[in-house]
PDB file of N, H, CA, C and O in Angstrom:
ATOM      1  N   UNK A   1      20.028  66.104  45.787  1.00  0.00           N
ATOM      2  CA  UNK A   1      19.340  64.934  45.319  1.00  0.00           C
ATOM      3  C   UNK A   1      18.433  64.407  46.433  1.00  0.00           C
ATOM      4  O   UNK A   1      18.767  64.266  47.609  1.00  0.00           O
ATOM      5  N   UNK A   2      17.047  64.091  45.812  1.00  0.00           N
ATOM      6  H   UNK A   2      16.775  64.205  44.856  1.00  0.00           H
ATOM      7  CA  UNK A   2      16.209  63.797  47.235  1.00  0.00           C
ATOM      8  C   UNK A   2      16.443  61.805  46.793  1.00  0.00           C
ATOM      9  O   UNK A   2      16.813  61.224  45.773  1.00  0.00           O
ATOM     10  N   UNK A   3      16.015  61.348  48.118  1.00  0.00           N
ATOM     11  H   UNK A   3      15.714  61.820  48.947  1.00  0.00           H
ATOM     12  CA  UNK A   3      16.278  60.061  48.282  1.00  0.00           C
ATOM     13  C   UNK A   3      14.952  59.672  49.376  1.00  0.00           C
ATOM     14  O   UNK A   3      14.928  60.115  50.525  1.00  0.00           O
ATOM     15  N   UNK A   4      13.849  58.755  48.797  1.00  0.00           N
ATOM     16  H   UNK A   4      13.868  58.395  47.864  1.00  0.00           H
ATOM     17  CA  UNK A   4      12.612  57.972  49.578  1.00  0.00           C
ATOM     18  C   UNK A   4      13.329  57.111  50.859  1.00  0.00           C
ATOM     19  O   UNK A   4      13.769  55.963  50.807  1.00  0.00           O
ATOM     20  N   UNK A   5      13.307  57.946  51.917  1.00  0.00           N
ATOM     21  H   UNK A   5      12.949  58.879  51.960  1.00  0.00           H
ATOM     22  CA  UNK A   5      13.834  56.864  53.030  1.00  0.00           C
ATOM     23  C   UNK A   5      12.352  56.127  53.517  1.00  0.00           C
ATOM     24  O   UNK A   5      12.444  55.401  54.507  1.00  0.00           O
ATOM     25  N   UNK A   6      11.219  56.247  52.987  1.00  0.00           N
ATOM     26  H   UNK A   6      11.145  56.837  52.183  1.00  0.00           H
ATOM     27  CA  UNK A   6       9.904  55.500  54.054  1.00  0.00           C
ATOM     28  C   UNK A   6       8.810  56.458  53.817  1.00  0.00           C
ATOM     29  O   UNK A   6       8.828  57.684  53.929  1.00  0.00           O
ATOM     30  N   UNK A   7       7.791  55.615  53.447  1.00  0.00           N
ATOM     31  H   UNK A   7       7.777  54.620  53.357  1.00  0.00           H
ATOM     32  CA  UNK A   7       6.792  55.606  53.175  1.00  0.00           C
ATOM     33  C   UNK A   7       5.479  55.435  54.235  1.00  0.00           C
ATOM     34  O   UNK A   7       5.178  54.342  54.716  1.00  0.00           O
ATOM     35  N   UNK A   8       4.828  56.550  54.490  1.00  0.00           N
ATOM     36  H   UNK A   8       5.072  57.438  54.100  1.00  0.00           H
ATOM     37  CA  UNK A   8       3.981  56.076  55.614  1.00  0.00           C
ATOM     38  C   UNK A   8       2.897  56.493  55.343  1.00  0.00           C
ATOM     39  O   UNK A   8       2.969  57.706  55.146  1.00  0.00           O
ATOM     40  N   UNK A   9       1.433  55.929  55.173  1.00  0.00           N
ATOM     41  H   UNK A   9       1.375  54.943  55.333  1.00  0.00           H
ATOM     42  CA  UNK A   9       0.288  55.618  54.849  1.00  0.00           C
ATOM     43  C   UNK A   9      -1.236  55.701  55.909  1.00  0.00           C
ATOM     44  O   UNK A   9      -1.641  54.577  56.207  1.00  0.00           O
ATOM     45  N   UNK A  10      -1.649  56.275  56.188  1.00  0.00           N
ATOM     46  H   UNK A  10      -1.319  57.188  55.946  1.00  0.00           H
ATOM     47  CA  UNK A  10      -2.552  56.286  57.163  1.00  0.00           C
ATOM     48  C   UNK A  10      -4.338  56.135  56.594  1.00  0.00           C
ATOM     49  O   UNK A  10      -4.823  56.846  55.715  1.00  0.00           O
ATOM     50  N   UNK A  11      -5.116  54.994  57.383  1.00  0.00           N
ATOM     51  H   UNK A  11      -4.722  54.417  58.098  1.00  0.00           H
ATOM     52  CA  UNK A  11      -6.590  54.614  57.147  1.00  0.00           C
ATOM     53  C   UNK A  11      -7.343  54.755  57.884  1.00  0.00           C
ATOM     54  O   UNK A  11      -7.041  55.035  59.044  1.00  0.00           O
ATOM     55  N   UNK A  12      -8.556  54.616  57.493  1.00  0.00           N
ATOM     56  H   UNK A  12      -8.801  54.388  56.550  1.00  0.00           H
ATOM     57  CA  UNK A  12      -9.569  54.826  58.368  1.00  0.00           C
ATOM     58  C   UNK A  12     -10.337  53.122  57.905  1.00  0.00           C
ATOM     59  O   UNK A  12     -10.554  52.883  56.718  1.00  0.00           O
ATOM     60  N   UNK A  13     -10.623  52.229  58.841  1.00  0.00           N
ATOM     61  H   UNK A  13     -10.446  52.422  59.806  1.00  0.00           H
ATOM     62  CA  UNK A  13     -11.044  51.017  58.632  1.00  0.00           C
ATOM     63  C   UNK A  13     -12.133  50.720  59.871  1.00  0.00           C
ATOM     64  O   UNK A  13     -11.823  50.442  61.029  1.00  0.00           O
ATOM     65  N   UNK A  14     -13.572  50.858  59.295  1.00  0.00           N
ATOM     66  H   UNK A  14     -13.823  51.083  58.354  1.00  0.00           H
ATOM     67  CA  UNK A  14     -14.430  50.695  60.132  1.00  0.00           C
ATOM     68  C   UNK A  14     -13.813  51.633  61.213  1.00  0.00           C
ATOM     69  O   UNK A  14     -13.536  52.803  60.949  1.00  0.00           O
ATOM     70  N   UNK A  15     -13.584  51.009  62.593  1.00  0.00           N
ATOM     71  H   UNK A  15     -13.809  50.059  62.807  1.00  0.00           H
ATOM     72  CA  UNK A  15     -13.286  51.064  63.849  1.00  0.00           C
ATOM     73  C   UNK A  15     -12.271  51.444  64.379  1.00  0.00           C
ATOM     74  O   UNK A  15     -12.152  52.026  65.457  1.00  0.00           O
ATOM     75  N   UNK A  16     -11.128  50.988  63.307  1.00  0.00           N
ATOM     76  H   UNK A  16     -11.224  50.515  62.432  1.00  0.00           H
ATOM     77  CA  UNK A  16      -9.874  51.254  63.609  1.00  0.00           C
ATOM     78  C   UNK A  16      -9.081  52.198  62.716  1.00  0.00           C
ATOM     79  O   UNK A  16      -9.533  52.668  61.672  1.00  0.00           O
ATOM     80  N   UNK A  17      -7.835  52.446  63.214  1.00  0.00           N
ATOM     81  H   UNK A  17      -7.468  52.064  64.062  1.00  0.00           H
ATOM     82  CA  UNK A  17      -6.829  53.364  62.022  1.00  0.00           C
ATOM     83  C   UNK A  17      -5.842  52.604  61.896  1.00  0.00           C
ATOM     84  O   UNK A  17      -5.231  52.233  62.899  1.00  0.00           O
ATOM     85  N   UNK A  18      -5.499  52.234  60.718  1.00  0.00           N
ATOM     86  H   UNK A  18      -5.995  52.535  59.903  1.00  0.00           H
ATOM     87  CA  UNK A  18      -4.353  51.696  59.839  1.00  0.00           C
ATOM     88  C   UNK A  18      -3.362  52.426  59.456  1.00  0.00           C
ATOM     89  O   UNK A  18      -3.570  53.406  58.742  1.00  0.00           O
ATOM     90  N   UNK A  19      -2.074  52.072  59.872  1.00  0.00           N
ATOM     91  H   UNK A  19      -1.905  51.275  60.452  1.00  0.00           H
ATOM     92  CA  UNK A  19      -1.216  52.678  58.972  1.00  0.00           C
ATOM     93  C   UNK A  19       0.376  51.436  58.840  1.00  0.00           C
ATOM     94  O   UNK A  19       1.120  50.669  59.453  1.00  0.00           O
ATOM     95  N   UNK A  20       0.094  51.973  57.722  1.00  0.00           N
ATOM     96  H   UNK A  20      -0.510  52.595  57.225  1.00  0.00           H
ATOM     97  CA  UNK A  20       1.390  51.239  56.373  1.00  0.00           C
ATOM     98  C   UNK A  20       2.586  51.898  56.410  1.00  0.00           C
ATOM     99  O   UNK A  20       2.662  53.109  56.203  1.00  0.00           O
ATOM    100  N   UNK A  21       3.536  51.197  56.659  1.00  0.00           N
ATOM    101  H   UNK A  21       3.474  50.213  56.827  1.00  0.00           H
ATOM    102  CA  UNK A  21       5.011  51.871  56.708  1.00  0.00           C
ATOM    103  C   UNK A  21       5.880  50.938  56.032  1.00  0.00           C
ATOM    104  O   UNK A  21       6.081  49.747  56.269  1.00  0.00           O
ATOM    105  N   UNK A  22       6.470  51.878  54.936  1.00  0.00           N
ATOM    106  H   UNK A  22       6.307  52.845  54.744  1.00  0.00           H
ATOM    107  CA  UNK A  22       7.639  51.002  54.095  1.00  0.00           C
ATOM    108  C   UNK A  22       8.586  51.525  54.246  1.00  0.00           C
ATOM    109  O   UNK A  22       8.637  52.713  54.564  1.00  0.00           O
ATOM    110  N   UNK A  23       9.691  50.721  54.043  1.00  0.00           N
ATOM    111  H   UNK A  23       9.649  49.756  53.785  1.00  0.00           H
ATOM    112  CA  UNK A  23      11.254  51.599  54.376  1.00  0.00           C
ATOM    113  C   UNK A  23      12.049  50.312  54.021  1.00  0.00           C
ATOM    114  O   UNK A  23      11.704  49.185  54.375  1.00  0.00           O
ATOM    115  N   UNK A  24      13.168  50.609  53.272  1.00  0.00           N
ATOM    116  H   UNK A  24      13.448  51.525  52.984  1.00  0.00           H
ATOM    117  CA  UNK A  24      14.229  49.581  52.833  1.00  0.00           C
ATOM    118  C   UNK A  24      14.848  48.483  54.066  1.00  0.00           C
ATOM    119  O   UNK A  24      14.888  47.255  54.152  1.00  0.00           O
ATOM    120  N   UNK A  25      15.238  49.468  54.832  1.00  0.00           N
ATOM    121  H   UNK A  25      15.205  50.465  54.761  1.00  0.00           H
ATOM    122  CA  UNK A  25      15.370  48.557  55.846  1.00  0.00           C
ATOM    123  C   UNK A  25      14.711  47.579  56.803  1.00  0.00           C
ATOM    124  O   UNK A  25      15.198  46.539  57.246  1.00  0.00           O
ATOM    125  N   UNK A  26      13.190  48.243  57.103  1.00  0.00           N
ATOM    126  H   UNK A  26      12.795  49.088  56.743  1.00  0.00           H
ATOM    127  CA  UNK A  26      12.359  47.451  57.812  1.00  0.00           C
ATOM    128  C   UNK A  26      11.038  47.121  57.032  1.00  0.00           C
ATOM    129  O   UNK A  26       9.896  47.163  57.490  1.00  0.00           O
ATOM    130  N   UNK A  27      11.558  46.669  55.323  1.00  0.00           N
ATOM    131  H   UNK A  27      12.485  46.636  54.950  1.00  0.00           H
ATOM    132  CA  UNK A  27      10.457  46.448  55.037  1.00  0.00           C
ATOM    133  C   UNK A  27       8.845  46.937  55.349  1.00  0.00           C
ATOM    134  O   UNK A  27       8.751  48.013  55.938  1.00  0.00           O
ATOM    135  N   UNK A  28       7.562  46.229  54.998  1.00  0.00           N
ATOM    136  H   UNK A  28       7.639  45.355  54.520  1.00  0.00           H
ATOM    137  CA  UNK A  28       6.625  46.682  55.051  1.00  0.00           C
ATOM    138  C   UNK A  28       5.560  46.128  56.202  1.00  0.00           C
ATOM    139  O   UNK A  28       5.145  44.990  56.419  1.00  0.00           O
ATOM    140  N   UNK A  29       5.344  47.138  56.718  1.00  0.00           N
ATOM    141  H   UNK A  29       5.681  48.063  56.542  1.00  0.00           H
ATOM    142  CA  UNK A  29       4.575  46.739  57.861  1.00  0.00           C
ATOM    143  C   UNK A  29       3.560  47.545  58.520  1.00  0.00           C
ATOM    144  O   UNK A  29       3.706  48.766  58.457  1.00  0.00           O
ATOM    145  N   UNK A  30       2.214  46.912  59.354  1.00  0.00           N
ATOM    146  H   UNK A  30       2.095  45.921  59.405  1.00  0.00           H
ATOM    147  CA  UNK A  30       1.122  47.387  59.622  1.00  0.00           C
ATOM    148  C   UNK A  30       1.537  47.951  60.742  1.00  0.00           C
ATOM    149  O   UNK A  30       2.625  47.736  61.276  1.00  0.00           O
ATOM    150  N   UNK A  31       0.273  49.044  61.316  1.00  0.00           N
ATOM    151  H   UNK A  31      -0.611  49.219  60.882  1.00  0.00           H
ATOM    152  CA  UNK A  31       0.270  49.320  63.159  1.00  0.00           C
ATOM    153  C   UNK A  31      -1.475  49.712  62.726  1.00  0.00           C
ATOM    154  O   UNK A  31      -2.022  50.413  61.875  1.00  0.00           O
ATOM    155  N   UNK A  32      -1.950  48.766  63.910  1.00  0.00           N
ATOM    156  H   UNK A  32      -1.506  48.197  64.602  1.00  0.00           H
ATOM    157  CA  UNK A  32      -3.180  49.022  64.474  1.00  0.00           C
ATOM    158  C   UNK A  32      -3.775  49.787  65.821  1.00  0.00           C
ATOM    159  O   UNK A  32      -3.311  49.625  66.950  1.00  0.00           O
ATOM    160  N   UNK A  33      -4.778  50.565  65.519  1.00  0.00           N
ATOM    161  H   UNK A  33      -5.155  50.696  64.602  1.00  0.00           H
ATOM    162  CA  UNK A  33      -5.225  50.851  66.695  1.00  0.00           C
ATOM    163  C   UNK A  33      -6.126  51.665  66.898  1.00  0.00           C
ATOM    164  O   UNK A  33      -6.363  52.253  65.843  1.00  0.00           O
ATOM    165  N   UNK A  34      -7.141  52.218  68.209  1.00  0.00           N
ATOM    166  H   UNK A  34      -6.947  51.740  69.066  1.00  0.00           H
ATOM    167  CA  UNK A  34      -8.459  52.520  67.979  1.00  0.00           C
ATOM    168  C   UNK A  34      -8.457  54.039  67.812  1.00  0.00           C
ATOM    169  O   UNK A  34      -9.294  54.670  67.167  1.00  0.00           O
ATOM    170  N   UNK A  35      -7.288  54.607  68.550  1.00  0.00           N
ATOM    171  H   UNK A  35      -6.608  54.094  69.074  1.00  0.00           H
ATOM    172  CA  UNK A  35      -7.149  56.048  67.985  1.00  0.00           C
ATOM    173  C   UNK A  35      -5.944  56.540  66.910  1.00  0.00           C
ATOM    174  O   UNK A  35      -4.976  55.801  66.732  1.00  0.00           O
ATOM    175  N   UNK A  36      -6.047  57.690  66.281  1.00  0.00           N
ATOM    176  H   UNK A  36      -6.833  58.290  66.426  1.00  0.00           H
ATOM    177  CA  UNK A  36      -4.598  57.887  65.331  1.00  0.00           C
ATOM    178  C   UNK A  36      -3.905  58.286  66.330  1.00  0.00           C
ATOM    179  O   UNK A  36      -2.768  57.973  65.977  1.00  0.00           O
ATOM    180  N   UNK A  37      -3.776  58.984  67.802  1.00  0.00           N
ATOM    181  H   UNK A  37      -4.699  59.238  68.089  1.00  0.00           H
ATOM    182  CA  UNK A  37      -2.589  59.006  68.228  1.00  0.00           C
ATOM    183  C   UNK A  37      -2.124  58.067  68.976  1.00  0.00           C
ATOM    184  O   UNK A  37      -1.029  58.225  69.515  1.00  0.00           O
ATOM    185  N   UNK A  38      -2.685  57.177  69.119  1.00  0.00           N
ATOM    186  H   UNK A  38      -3.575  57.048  68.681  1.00  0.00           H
ATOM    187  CA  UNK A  38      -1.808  55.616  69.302  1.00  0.00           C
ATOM    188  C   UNK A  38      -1.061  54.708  68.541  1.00  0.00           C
ATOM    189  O   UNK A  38      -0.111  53.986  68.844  1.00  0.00           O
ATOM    190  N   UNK A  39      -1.804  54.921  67.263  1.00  0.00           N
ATOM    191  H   UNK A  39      -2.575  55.508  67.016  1.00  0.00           H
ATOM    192  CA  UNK A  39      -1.089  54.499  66.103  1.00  0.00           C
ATOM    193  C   UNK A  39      -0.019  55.214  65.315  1.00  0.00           C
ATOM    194  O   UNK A  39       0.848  54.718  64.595  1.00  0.00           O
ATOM    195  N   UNK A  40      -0.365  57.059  65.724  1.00  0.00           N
ATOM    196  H   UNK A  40      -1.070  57.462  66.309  1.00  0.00           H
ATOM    197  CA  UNK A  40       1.182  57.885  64.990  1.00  0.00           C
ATOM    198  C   UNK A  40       2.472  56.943  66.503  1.00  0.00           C
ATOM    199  O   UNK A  40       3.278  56.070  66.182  1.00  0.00           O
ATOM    200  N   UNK A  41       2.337  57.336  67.661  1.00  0.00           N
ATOM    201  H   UNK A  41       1.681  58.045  67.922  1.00  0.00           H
ATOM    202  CA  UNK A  41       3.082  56.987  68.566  1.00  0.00           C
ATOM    203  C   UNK A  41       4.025  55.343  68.268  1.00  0.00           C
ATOM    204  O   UNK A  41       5.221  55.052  68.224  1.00  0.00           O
ATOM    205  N   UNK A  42       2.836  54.629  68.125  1.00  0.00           N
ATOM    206  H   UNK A  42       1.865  54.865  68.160  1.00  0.00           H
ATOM    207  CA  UNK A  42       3.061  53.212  67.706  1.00  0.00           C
ATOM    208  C   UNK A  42       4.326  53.365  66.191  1.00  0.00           C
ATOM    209  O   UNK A  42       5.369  52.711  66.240  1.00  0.00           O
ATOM    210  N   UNK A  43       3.984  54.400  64.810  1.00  0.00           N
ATOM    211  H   UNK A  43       3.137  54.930  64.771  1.00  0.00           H
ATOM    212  CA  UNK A  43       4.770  54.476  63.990  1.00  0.00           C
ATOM    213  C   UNK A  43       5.993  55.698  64.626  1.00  0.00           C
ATOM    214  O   UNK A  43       7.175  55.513  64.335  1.00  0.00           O
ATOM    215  N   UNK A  44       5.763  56.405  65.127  1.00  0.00           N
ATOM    216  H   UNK A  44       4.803  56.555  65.363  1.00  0.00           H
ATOM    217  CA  UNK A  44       7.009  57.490  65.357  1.00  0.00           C
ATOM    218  C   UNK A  44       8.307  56.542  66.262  1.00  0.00           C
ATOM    219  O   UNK A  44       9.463  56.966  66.252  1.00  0.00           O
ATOM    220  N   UNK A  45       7.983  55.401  66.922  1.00  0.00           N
ATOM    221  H   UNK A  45       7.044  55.057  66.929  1.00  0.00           H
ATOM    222  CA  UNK A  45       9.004  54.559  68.215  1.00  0.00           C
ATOM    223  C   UNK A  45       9.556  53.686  66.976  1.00  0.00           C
ATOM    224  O   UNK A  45      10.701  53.589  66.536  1.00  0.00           O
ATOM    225  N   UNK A  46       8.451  53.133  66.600  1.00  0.00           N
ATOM    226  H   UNK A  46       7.520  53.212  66.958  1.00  0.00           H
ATOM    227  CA  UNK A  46       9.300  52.096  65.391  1.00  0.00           C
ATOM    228  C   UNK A  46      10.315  53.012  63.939  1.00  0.00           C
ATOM    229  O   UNK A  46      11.217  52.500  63.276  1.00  0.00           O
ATOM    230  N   UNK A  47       9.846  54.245  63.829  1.00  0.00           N
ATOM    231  H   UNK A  47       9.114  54.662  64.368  1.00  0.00           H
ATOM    232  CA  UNK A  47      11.409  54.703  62.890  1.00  0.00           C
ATOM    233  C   UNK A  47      11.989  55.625  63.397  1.00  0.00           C
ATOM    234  O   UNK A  47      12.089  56.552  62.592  1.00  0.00           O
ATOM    235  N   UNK A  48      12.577  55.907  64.671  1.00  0.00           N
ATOM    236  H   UNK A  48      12.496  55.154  65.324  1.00  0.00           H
ATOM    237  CA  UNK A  48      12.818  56.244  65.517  1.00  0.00           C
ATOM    238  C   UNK A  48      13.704  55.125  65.982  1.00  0.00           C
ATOM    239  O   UNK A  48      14.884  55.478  65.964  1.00  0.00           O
ATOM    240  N   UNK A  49      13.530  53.922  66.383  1.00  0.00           N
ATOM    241  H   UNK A  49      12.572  53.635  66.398  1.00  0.00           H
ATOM    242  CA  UNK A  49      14.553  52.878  66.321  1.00  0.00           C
ATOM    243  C   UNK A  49      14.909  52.752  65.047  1.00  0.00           C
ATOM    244  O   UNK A  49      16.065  53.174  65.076  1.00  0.00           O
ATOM    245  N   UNK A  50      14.677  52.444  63.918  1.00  0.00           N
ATOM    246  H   UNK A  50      13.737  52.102  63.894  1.00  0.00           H
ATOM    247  CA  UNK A  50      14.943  51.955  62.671  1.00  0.00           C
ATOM    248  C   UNK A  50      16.296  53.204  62.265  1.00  0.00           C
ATOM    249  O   UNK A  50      17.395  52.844  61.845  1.00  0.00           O
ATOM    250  N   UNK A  51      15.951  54.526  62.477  1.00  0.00           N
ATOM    251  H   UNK A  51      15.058  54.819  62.819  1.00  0.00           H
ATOM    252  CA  UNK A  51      16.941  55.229  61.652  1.00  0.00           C
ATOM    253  C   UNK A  51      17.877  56.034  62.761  1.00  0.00           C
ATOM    254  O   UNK A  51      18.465  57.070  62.450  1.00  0.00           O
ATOM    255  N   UNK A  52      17.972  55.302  64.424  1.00  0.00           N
ATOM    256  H   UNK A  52      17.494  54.461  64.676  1.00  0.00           H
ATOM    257  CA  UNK A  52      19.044  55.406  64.946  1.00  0.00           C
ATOM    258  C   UNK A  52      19.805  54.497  65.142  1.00  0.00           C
ATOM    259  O   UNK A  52      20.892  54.717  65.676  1.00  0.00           O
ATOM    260  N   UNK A  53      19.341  52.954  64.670  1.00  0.00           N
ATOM    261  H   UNK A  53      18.458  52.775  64.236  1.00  0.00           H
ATOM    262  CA  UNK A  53      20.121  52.491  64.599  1.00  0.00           C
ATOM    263  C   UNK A  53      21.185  52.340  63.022  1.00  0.00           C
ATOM    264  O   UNK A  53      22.319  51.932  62.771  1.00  0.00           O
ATOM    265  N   UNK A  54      20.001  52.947  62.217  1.00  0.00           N
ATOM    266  H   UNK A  54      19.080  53.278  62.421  1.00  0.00           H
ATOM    267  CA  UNK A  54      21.015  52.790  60.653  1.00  0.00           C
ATOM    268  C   UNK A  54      22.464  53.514  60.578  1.00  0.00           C
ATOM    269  O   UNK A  54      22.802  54.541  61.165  1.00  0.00           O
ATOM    270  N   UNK A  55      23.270  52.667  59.655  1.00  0.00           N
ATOM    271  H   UNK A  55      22.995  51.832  59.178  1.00  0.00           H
ATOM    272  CA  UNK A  55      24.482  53.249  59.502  1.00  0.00           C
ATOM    273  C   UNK A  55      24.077  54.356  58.297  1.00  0.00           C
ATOM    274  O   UNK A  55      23.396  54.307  57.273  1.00  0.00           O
ATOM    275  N   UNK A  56      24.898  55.410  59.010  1.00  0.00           N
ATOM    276  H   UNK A  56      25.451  55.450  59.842  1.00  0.00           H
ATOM    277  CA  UNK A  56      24.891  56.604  58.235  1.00  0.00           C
ATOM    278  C   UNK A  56      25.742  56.899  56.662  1.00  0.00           C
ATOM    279  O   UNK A  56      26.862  57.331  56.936  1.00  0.00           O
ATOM    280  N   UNK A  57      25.569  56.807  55.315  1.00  0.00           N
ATOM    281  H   UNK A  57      24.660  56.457  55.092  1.00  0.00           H
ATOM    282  CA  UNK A  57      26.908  57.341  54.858  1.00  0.00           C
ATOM    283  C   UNK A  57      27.310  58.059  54.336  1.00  0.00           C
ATOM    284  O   UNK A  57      28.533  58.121  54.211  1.00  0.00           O
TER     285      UNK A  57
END
């Protein structure tokens, strides 16, 4: 059985790159920034904390 742990979304906005991350636990939230590998880095630390700290079951 597959199960949506997070949702992650990536933009191109003018100048910057956007990306959208949803996840049950940490809700929905932006990361800004002028390159995409500042902004994957910026999203890989934040669920990276999020799903070592989750309880497993």
């Amino acid at each position: 059985m597959e199960e949506l742990i997070c949702s992650v979304e990536f933009l191109r906005r003018f100048d910057e790159i956007v990306a959208r991350v949803s996840s049950e636990a940490g809700g929905l939230r932006e990361y800004r920034g002028l390159s995409s590998a500042s902004v994957i880095d910026q999203v890989i630390n934040d669920l990276q904390e999020e799903f070592e700290s989750a309880p497993t079951s």
